[in-house]
N, C-alpha and C positions, 0 to 999 in steps of 0.2 A: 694173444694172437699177434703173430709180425707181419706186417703190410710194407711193401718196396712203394719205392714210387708210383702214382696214379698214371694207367694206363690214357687217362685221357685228360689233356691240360688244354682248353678251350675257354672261349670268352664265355661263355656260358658258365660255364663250373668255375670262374672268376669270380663272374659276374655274382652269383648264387656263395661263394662262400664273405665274399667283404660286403654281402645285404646279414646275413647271418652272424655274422663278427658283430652285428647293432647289436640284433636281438633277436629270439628263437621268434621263426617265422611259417605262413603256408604258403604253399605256393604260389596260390591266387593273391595273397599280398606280393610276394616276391613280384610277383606279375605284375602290378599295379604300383608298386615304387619304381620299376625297370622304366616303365611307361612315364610317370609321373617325373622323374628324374631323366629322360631322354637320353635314358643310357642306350634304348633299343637304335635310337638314331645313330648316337657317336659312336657304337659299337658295332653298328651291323648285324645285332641277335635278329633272330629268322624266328616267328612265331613257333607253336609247337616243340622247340628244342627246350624250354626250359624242366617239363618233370622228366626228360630223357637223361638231361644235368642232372639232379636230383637223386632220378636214380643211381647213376652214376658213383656221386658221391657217398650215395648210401652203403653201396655193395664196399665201395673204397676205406669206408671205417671214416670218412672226412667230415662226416656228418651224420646224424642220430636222431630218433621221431623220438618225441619228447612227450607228448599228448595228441588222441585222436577225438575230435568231437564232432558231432551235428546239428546244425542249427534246424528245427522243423523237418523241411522235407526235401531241403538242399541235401548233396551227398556228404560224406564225410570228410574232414578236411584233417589233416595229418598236419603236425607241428616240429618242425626240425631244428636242432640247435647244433651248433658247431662242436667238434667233436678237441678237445685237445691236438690231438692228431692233424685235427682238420686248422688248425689255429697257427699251427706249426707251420704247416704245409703253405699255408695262405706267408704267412710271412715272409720265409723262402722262398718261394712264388714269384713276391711283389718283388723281392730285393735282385732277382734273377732278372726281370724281366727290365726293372729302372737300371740296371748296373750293366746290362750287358747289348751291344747292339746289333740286331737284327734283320739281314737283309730280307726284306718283307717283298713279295713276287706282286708289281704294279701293271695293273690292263693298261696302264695310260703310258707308261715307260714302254709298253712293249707297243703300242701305236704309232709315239714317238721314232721307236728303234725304223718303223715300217714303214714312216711319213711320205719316204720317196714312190712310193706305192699309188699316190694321190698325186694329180697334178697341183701346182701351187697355186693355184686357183680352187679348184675341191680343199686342200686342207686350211687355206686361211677362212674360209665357208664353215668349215667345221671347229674350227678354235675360236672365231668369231662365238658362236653359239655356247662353246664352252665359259667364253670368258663372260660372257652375261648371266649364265649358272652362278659360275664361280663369286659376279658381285652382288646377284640376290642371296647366295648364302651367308654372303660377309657380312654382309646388310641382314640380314635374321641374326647372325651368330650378334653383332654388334648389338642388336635390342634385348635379344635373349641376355646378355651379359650386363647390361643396362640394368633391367628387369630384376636378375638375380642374384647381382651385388650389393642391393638395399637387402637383401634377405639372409644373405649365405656368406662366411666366408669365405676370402680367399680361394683356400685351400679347396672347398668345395667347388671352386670353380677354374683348376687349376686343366682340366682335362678339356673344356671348353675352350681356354687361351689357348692352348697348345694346338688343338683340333685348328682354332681361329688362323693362329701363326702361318701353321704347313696351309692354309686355303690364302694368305694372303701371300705368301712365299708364291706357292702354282700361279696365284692370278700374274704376280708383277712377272713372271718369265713368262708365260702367255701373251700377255701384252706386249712384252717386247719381240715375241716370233710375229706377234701381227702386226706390229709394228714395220717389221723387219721384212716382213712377206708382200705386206701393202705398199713400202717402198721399194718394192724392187730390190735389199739389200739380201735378200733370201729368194734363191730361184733355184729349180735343177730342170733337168730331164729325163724321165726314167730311163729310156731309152739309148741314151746317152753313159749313164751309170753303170746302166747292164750289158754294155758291149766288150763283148770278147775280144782280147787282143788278137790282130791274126798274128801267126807263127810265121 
C-alpha cells in the first residue's frame, strides 16, 4: 500500500509518535507520560485530542495496534507501535520543523500591533499584569529545571530552556515598554494617530 504525506501534522500526532519511538504504548499511558512530562503545558495539547491523534495516525499507516488486552472490568486497551513508515515520517518531521523557520500567528503581537487602541495608562495596567505572569512563570520554569536536572539529562530538558529563553526574552522587552510607559518616554494619542489629513 502507498501512503503520500499525512493529511494532518499536529502537536498531538508529534506528540503521540516521539512517546512511541520509546516504546509500543496505550493510550491512557501516552496520556499519563504527556501529563507527567508537562508536555501538555509546553505544548498547549487540549484534552480529548489525543485518541483523535491516534486515530489519525492509525488510518495514516504511522502507526499499528500491536496487542488488545483487559484488565478485570476496565475496558479494553489497545497497544500501538510505531509503524516503519511512522519512524520515517517522525524523523523528517523533526528535521523540517528544527531546520526550517516558521512564522508562528502571535495574540500578543497582534495586541501589540493595536496598543494605540488603549490609552497609555490602560496598557501599562495591562503589561504591568503581564509582566508579574511572565516572572511567576520564570520562577516555576527555574525550579522545574532545578528539579529536573538532578534527574534528566540535558537533552531532555532542552525544550524547557528554550520555552524558559522566549519567556525571559518577552519579560526583559515588557519591562522596558513599562519602563518606557511609566517615564513618560512612551506616550501617544489615539485620537491624534487617527486624524485624517484635510485635503
Amino acid at each position: 500500500m502507498s501512503y503520500g504525506r499525512p493529511a494532518t501534522r499536529n502537536l498531538w500526532a508529534l506528540t503521540v509518535l516521539c512517546l512511541l519511538r520509546e516504546r509500543p504504548m496505550h493510550p491512557y499511558e501516552l496520556q499519563r507520560l504527556i501529563h507527567q512530562r508537562h508536555k501538555d503545558d509546553l505544548l498547549d495539547l487540549r484534552r480529548g485530542s489525543l485518541y483523535h491523534a491516534v486515530a489519525q495516525l492509525q488510518r495514516g499507516g504511522l502507526i499499528e495496534p500491536l496487542e488488545t488486552s483487559r484488565e478485570g472490568r476496565r475496558p479494553e486497551r489497545t497497544v500501538y507501535q510505531l509503524t516503519g513508515r511512522g519512524a520515517d515520517e517522525l524523523a523528517l518531521w523533526l528535521h523540517e520543523l528544527l531546520a526550517k523557520r516558521v512564522h508562528e500567528p502571535s495574540q500578543f503581537l497582534a495586541a501589540i500591533a493595536n496598543i494605540s487602541r488603549l490609552t497609555p495608562a490602560e496598557a501599562l495596567e495591562a503589561l504591568d499584569s503581564r509582566l508579574l505572569e511572565l516572572e511567576t512563570a520564570l520562577a516555576g520554569m527555574a525550579e522545574g529545571m532545578r528539579t529536573l536536572s538532578t534527574r534528566l539529562e540535558r537533552v531532555a530538558l532542552l525544550e524547557l530552556e528554550y520555552a524558559r529563553s522566549q519567556q525571559q526574552a518577552e519579560h526583559d522587552w515588557v519591562r522596558s515598554v513599562v519602563d518606557d510607559l511609566r517615564g513618560g518616554r512612551l506616550t501617544w494619542n489615539f485620537e491624534e494617530l487617527t486624524r485624517q489629513p484635510e485635503d
